[in-house]
N, C-alpha and C positions, 0 to 999 in steps of 0.2 A: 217186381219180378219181370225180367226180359223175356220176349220169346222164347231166345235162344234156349233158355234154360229151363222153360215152359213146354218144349217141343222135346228136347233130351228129355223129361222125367216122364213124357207119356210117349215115347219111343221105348221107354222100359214097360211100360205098361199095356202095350197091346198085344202083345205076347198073352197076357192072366185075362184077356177082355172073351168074353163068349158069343154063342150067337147074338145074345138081344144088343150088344155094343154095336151092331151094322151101321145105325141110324149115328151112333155119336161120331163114327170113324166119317161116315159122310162127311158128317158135319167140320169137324177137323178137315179133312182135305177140302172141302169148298173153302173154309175160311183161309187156309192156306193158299188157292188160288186165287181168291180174290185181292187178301194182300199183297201176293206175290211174293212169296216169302219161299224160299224153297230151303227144305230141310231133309239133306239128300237121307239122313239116319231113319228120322220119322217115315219118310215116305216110301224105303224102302221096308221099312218095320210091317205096314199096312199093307202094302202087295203083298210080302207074305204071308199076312192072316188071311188075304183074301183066296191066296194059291190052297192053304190048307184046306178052305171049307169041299164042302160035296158040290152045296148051289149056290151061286150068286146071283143076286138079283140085278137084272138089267140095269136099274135106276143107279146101284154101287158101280158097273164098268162104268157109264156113261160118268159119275162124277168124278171118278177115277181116269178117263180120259182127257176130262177137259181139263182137269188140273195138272196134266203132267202136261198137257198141251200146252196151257198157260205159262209154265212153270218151265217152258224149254226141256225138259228131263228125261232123261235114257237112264237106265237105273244099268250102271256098269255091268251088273249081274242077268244077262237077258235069261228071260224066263216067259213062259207059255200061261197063257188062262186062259 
């Protein structure tokens, strides 16, 4: 199984993911920055779970910063958090 297609099938799936999924979606965006791998569907799938919540936790911007940092990426759709 490639990335590519490893990154599409849980691009559909963070959508159905709830609170306690915070820790995994980290986890996914750090791996993704560290490979360097940019996967503009996924990563803008996860900002919006992130816009939906009430509170996010500092540690999720900060990892969510650095990976788009990493990752060169403006998410065509600019948006507020």
């Amino acid at each position: 199984m490639d990335l590519e297609k490893i990154c599409s099938e849980l691009e559909v799936k963070v959508g159905n993911t709830g609170e306690e999924g915070a820790a995994v979606l980290r986890s996914v965006l750090t791996s993704l920055g560290q490979l360097r791998y940019l996967s503009p569907g996924l990563i803008d799938a996860i900002c919006s779970w992130y816009q939906a919540r009430e509170k996010v936790e500092e540690r999720d911007m900060v990892t969510l910063l650095v990976t788009l940092s990493n990752l060169n990426y403006k998410s065509p759709r600019p948006t507020e958090m």
